[in-house]
matplotlib code that plots the C-alpha trace (Angstrom):
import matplotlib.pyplot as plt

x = [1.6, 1.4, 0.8, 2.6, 0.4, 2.2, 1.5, -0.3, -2.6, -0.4, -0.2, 3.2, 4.0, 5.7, 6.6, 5.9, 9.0, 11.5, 12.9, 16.3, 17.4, 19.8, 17.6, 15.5, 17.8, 20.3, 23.0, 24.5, 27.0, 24.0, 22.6, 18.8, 18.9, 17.9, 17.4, 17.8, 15.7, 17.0, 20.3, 22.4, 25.9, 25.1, 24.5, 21.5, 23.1, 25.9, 23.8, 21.9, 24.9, 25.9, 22.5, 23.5, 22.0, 23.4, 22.3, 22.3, 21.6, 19.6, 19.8, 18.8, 21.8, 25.3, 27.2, 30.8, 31.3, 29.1, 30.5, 29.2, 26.8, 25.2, 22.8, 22.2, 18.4, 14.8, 13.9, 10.2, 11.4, 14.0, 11.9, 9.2, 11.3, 13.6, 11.7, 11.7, 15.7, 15.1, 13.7, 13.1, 13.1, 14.5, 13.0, 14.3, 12.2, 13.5, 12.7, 12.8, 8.8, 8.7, 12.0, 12.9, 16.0, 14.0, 11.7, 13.1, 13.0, 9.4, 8.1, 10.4, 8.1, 10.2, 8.4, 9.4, 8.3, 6.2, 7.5, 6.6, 2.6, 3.7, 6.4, 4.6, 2.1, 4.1, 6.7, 2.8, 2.2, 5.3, 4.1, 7.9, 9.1, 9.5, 11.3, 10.1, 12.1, 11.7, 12.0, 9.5, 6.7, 6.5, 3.5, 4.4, 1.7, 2.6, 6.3, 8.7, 11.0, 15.2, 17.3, 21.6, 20.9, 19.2, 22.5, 25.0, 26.3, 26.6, 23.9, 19.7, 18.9, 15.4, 14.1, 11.2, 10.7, 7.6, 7.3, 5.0, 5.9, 5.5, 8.9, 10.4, 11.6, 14.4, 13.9, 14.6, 16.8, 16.5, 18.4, 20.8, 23.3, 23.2, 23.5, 26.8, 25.6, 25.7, 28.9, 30.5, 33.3, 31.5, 32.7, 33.1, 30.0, 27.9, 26.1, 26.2, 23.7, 24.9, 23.3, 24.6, 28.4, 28.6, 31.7, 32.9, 33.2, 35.9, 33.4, 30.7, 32.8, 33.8, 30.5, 29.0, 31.9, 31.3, 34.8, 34.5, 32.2, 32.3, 30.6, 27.9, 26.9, 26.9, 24.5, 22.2, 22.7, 20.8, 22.9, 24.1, 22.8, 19.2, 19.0, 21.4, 18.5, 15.4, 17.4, 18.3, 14.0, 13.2, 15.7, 14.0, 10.3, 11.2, 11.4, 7.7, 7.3, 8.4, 6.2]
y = [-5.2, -8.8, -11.2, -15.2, -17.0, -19.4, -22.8, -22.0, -19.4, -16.5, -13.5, -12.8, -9.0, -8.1, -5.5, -6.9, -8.6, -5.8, -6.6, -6.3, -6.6, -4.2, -2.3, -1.9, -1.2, 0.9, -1.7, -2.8, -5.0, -6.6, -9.9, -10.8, -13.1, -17.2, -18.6, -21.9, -23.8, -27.4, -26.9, -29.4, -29.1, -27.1, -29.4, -27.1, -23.6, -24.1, -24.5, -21.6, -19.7, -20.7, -19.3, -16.1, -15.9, -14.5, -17.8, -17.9, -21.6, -22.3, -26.1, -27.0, -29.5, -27.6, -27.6, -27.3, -28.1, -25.7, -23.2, -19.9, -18.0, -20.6, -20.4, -22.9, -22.2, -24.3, -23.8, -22.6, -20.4, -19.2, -18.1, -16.8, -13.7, -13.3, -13.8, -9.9, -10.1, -12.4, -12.5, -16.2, -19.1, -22.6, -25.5, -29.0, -30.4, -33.8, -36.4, -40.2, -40.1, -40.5, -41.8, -45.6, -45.3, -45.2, -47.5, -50.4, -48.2, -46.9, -50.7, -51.3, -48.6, -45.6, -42.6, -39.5, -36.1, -34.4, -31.1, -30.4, -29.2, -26.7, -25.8, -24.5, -23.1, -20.6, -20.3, -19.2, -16.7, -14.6, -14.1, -14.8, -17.0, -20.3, -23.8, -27.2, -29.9, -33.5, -37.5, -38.8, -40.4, -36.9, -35.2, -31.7, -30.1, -30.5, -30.6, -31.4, -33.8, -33.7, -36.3, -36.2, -37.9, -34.5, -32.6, -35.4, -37.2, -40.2, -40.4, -41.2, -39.2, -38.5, -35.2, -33.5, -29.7, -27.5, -23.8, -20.9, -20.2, -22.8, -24.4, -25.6, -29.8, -30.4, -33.7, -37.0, -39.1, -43.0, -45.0, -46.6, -46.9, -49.1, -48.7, -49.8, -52.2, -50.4, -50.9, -51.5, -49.5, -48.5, -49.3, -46.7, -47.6, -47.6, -44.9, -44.3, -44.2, -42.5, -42.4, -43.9, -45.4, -45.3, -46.0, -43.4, -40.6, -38.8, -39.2, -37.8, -34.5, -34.3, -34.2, -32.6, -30.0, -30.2, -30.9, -29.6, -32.3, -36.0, -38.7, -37.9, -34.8, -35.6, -38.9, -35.6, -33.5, -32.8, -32.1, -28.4, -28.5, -29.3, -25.9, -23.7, -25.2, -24.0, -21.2, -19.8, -19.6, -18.1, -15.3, -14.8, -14.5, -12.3, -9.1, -9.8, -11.4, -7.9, -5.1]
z = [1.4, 0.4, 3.3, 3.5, 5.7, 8.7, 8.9, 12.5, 10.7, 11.8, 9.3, 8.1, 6.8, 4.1, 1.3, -2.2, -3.7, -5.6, -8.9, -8.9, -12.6, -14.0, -15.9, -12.9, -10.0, -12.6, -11.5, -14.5, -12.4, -10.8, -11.6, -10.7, -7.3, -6.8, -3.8, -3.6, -1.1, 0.4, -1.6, -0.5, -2.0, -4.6, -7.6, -8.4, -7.6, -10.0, -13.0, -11.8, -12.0, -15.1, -16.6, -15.0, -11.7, -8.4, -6.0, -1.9, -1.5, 2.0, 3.6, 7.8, 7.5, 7.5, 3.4, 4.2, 0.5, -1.2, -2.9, -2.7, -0.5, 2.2, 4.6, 8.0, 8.3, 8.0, 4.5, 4.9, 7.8, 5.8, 2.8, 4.7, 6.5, 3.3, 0.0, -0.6, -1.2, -4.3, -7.8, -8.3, -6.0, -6.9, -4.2, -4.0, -1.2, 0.0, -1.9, -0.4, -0.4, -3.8, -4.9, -5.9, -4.0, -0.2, -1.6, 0.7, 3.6, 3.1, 3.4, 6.5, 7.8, 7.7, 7.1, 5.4, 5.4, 2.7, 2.1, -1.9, -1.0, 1.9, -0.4, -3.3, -1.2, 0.3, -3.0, -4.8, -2.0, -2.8, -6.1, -7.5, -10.2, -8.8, -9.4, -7.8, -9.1, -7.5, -8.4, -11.2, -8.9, -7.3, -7.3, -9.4, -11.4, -15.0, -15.0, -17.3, -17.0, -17.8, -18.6, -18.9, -22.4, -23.1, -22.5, -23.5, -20.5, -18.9, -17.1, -16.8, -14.0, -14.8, -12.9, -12.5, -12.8, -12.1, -12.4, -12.7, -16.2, -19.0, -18.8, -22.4, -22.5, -25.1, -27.3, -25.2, -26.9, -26.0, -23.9, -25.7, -23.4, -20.8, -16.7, -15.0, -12.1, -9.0, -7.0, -10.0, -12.0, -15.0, -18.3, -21.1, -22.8, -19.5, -18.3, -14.2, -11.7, -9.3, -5.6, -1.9, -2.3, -6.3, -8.1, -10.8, -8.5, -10.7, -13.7, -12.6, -11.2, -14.7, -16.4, -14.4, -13.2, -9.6, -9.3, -5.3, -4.0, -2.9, -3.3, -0.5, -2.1, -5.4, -4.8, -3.7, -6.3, -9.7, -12.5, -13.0, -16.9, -15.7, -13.5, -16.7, -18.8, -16.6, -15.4, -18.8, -19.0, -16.2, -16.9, -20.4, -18.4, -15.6, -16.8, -18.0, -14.9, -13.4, -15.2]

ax = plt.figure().add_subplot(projection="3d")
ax.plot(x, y, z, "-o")
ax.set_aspect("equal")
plt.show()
């Protein structure tokens, strides 16, 4: 039995997480399971998909827009009571703490919540392959960091992402390009920055292919070709991961 301890000392029981690749279960229709904590529209889940995964994407605010298996539920809660049903675990904890964005807010003397140390506490508990990604300035243990000029679009958008496995970064190309002021219709040599009420909504659907979502939730999301990139890896290490 493993046990995943509650934030008020309580013990919570569990069987040890299952693997359920194919060539475990006998399944060959199956595909190995992500959840994906604090998913917000589903920026994340999509590029977990793409790198093969079968995702169930967990957020306390409701997602009318995401597309694909959702859950309404407090994240920790949430992963506390169903981490046996998964193989990895993918965990965006909120992130105007850290982020540049919030930045004005924070010195007004609005305070945020700190949710990336109780995260990974319990996410190292379950003993499954894990995903933390946050904003640079967030305090991840030895992540790597992604960038859309590693994958060829129009956008910065640095991001952090730590794991339990020694994730691989691809070769960051400078910035050439420059930013489109915010508020401003980019130009077609500009790159976007895209958070709040951003112009180039029809854009940034394109390169990124979240074609389903507006401009709310995409000023949320992290590029689908960040979490096919990490994704892709952590499909590679589980059945390792799984012996």
């Amino acid at each position: 039995m493993k046990n995943i301890t509650n934030t008020d000392n309580r013990q919570l029981n569990a069987q040890t997480p299952a693997c359920v690749l194919p060539h475990v279960t006998g399944c060959a229709d199956s595909k190995p399971k992500m959840l994906d904590l604090y998913c917000g529209g589903g920026g994340a889940s999509f590029g977990y998909e793409l790198a093969g995964w079968d995702v169930v994407g967990v957020d306390i605010d409701p997602q009318p827009k995401y597309r694909g298996k959702f859950i309404q539920a407090d994240a920790l809660e949430y992963l506390k009571a169903h981490y046996t049903e998964f193989d990895a675990i993918h965990a965006s904890p909120p992130c105007q703490k850290y982020s540049k964005a919030a930045m004005q807010f924070r010195i007004a003397g609005k305070d945020y919540p700190d949710l990336i140390e109780p995260t990974r506490e319990l996410l190292k508990q379950t003993g499954l392959l894990y995903i933390i990604e946050n904003v640079p300035d967030a305090p991840l243990h030895k992540p790597i960091l992604l960038c859309g000029a590693m994958f060829g679009i129009r956008t910065y958008r640095h991001r952090l992402f730590e794991s339990n496995i020694e994730l691989k970064q691809p070769e960051h190309p400078k910035h050439i390009a420059p930013n489109a002021k915010m508020g401003r219709k980019p130009m077609p040599n500009e790159y976007l920055q895209y958070m709040g009420h951003f112009s180039g909504v029809k854009i940034v659907q394109d390169f990124t292919g979240l074609h389903w979502l507006g401009q709310k939730e995409l000023a949320q999301s992290i590029p689908p070709q960040y979490t096919e990139w990490v994704g892709k890896q952590l499909l590679k290490a589980l059945p390792e991961h799984c012996r």
